[in-house]
N, C-alpha and C positions, 0 to 999 in steps of 0.2 A: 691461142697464146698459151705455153706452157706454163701449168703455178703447179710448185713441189708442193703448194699443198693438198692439192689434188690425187689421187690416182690418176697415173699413166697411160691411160687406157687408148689412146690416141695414138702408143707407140707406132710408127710407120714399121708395115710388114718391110720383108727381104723380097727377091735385091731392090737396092736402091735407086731410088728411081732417074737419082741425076746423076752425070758422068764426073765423077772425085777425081779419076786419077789422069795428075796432068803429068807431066815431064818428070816433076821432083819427087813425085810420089814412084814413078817406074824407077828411077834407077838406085831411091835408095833400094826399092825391091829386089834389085838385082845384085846388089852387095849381099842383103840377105841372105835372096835365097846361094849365093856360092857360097859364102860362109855353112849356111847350112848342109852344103851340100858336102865341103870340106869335113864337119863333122860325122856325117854320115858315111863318108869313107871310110875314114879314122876307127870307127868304131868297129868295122869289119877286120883291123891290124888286132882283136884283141883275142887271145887263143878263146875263152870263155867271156864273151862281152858281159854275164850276167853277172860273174863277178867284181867289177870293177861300176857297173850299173846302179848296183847294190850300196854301195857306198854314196856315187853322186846322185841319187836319187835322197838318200837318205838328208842330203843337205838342200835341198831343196824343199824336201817337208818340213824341215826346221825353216826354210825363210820362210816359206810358204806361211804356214801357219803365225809366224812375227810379223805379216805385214795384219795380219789378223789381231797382235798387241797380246799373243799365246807367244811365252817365252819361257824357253827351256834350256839349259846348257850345257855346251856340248860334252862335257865328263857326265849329266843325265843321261844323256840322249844315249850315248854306247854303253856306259852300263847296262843298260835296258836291253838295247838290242842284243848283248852278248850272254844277256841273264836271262832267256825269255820266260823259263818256270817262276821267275817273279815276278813276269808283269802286272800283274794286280799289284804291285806294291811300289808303284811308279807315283808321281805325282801326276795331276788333272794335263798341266802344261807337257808335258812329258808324252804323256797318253795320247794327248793330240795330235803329236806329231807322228806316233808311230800309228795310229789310224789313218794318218793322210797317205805315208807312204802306203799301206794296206790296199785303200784305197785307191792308188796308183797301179797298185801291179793288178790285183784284183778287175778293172777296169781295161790296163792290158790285156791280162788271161783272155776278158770276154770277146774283144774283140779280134782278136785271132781267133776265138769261137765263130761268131757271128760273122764278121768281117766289114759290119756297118755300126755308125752310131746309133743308138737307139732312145726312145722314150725311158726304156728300161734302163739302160746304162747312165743316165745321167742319173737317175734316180738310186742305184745302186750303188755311184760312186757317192752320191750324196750319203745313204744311210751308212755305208763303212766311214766316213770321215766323220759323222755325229753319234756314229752307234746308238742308230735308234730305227725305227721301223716306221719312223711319218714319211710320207710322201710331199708332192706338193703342198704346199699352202692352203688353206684353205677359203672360199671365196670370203668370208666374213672376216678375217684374222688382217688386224688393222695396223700391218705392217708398215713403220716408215723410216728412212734413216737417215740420223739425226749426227750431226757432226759441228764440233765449234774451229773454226775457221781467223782472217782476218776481219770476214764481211759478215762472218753471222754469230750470235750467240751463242754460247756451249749447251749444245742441246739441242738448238732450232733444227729442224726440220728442214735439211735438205732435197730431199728426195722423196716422195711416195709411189711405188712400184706397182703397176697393172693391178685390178685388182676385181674381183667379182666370177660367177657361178661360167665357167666352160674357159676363161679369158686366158687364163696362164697354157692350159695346155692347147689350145690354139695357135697361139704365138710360139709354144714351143717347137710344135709340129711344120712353122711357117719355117724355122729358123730349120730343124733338120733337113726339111725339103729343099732351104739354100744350099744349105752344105752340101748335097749329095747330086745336087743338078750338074750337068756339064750347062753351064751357061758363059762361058768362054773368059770367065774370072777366076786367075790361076789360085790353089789352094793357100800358099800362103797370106796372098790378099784378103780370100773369103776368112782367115781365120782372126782375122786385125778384126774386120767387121763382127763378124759372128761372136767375139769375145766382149765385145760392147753392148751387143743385141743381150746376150746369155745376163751378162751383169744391169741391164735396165730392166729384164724382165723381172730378174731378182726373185725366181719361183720359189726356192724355200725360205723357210722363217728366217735358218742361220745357216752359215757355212757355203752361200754362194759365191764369195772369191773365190777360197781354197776348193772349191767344185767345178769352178771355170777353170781356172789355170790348169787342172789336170786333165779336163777336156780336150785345151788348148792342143797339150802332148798325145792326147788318143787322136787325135784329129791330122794330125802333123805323121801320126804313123799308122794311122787308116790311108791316106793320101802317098804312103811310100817316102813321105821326104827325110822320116828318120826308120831307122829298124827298129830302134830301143828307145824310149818316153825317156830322155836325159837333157834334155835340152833343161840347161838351169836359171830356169825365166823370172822365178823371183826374186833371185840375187839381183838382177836390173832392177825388178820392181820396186825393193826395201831401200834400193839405195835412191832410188827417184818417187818417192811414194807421195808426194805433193803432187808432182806433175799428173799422177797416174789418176788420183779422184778428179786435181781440177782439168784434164782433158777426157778424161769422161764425164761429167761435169758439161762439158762446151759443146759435145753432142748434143746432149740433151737440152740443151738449153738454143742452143745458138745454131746448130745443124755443123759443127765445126768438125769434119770427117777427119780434114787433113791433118791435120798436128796430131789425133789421135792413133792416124795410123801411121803415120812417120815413128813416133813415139813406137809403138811395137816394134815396128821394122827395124826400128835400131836395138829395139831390145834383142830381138831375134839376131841382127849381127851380131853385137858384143857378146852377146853369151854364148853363142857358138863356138865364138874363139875363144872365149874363157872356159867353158868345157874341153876343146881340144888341147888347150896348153894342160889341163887336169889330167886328162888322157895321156898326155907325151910324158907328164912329167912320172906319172904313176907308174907306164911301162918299163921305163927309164931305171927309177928307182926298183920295182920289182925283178926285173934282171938282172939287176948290180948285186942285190939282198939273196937273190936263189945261187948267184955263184957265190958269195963269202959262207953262204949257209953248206952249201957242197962243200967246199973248199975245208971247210975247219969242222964236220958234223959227219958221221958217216950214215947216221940216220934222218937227215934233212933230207923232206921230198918235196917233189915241185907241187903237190897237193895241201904240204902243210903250208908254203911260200903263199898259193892261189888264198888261203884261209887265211892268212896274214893280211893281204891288202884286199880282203872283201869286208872288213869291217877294223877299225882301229883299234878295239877293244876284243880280247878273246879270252875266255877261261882255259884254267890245265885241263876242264874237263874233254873239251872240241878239241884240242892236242892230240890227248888217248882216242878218240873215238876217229880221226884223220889217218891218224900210225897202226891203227887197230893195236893197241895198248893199253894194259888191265891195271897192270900194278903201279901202287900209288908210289911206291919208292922208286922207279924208275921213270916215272911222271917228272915226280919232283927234281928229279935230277936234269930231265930233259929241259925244264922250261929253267932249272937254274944254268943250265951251259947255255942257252936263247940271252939270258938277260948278262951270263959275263963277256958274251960277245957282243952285245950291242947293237943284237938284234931288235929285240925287246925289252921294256923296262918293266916293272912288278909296282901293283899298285895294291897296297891293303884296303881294304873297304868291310871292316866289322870282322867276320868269316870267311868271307870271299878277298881271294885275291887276282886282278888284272892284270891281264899281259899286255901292253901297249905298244903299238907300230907308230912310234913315236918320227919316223919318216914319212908313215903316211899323215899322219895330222899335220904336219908342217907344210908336206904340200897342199893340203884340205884347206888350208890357212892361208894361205898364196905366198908362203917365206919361203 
C-alpha cells in the first residue's frame, strides 16, 4: 500500500509490467505522433532553423520555469537576452529562465556529441538550469513534496521520492536502459511513461520538472522524431497544470497509466500544431518584413531581417556588427529609418536603447 509519507522506494522498475495500451490509448498516439511528424517537416522549410529555434525555445523556458511559480516578463526576459554583457544584472526570476534555455541547447550540443542519453546528461542539464555543481540527492537528504490542494492541507506532504544509499541511481539507470531498448514500444509512448518514472524518481533536490521536460525534447530528438528540441510542451502544461500534478498523482497512487498518458499525447498533439502555426506565421511575416526592408532600405540585408526575428529585442550594437558598421552616426541613422518605417519600434531603458520586432511578439502572443 502506497503512504506519501513514506519514501518511494517500492517504485516499480521499467517496462511495465501490464499491457496499458488499449484502443484509445493507440490512436490518440497516432494523431500525435502525425502532428508531430507535421512539425518536423515544417521545420526543415526554415532557411536557418536555429534562428527561428532560438526564439520558440526561448518561450518555453519562460513557461517552463512558471509552471515551477519562477515568473519573469517578457520585456525582462528580451532585454536580457539582447543585453548579454549584463546578464549579472538580471533578476533571480529572469536568471532562471535564461539557464533553462542554456540548459536546453547545451543538452542538445551533447547529444549530437554522444548521440545517447546518458547518466551524465541528465545531471548536466540539471546543473546548468540550477547553476550549481550538486549531483543527485543525497541518500540522507529528506526530501518531500508538499503541496496544498482541495483534499490536503497547505503544506501536507504529498509525495515522498525514493530515497537511501545506491537507490536513485539504480532506478535511474533502470529508466535509461527503457529508453534505449528496442522493446517494441514506439518512442513516443516510452516517453509519456519515462516522464513520470523521471518526475517519481524525483533525483535532485530542486529543479526536477524543468529537468524532465527538457529531457522530454532530448529524447524526442535522440529518437529522430524532431530535428530541433522545440516542441513547446509547457505551454500545454501551464495552461492544464492541475490535471498535470493530480494525473501523476493517480500513477502513483492508484497505478492509473491511462489518463496520464492520454494527457501527454494530447499535449504532444496541440503543441505541435501550436508550434507549426508559430513557424507559418513567422515565415510568413519574415518574408513580407525582408521585401518592405529591400523595397525602401538600400542597405537592408537578409542577415539583418534573419537577426530581426531571432530574438524580439535587438540592440544598434548587433546592427553595426550584422552590416559590419563602425560609426555611431550612421548607426543612428540606420536603426532611425528601421523604426520610421515600421520595421521596428525604439524603446529607452536608462542608457540603452531597444529595437523592437514588434510583429514578431504579436505573433509570440498568438494575436
Amino acid at each position: 500500500m502506497y503512504d506519501r509519507q513514506k519514501p518511494y522506494n517500492d517504485l516499480p522498475d521499467l517496462p511495465l509490467k501490464e499491457n496499458i495500451l488499449d484502443m484509445e490509448i493507440m490512436q490518440k498516439w497516432g494523431l500525435a505522433s502525425r502532428a508531430l511528424a507535421e512539425l518536423n517537416k515544417n521545420i526543415y522549410r526554415i532557411p536557418n532553423p536555429f534562428m527561428l529555434v532560438n526564439t520558440i525555445s526561448l518561450q518555453e523556458a519562460q513557461s517552463s520555469t512558471a509552471i515551477e511559480n519562477i515568473f519573469t516578463t517578457e520585456d525582462e526576459l528580451y532585454k536580457a537576452v539582447s543585453d548579454a554583457q549584463n546578464e549579472e544584472k538580471v533578476n533571480p526570476a529572469t536568471k532562471e529562465v535564461l539557464n533553462y534555455r542554456e540548459a536546453l541547447w547545451s543538452g542538445y550540443n551533447s547529444l549530437k556529441t554522444e548521440n545517447e542519453l546518458t547518466e551524465q546528461t541528465i545531471i548536466s542539464v540539471f546543473q546548468k538550469i540550477k547553476n550549481t555543481t550538486q549531483s543527485f540527492r543525497s541518500p540522507q537528504s529528506q526530501v518531500v513534496i508538499r503541496r496544498g490542494n482541495s483534499n490536503l492541507r497547505p503544506g501536507e506532504v504529498i509525495y515522498t521520492p525514493p530515497r537511501g544509499a545506491g537507490i536513485i541511481e539504480q532506478k535511474i539507470e533502470n529508466l535509461l536502459t527503457f529508453l534505449k531498448e528496442e522493446n517494441g514500444i514506439d518512442p513516443l509512448l516510452k516517453m509519456t511513461i519515462a516522464h513520470y518514472q523521471f518526475e517519481a524518481i524525483h533525483p535532485f533536490s530542486d529543479g526536477n520538472g524543468r529537468t524532465g521536460r527538457i529531457l522530454n525534447l532530448l529524447y524526442l530528438v535522440n529518437q529522430n522524431l524532431l530535428s530541433h528540441p522545440i516542441l513547446y510542451l509547457s505551454k500545454y502544461i501551464i495552461q492544464h497544470k492541475e490535471d498535470y500534478y493530480h494525473l501523476l498523482a493517480g500513477v502513483t497512487q492508484r497505478n492509473a497509466w491511462k489518463p496520464w498518458i492520454l494527457y501527454l499525447l494530447e499535449a504532444v498533439e496541440q503543441t505541435a500544431k501550436h508550434t507549426n502555426f508559430l513557424i507559418d506565421e513567422i515565415m510568413l511575416q519574415q518574408e513580407a518584413t525582408y521585401q518592405y526592408g529591400k523595397e525602401n532600405l538600400k542597405w537592408y540585408t537578409y542577415e539583418l531581417n534573419q537577426a530581426l526575428f531571432s530574438q524580439p529585442y535587438i540592440k544598434q550594437k548587433l546592427i553595426g556588427e550584422i552590416l559590419n558598421v563602425t560609426s555611431r552616426t550612421t548607426l543612428t541613422k540606420y536603426a532611425q529609418e528601421l523604426v520610421k518605417l515600421g520595421i521596428v519600434s525604439a524603446q529607452q531603458d536608462g542608457k540603452n536603447v531597444f529595437y523592437i520586432n514588434n510583429d514578431l511578439l504579436r505573433i509570440l502572443a498568438g494575436k
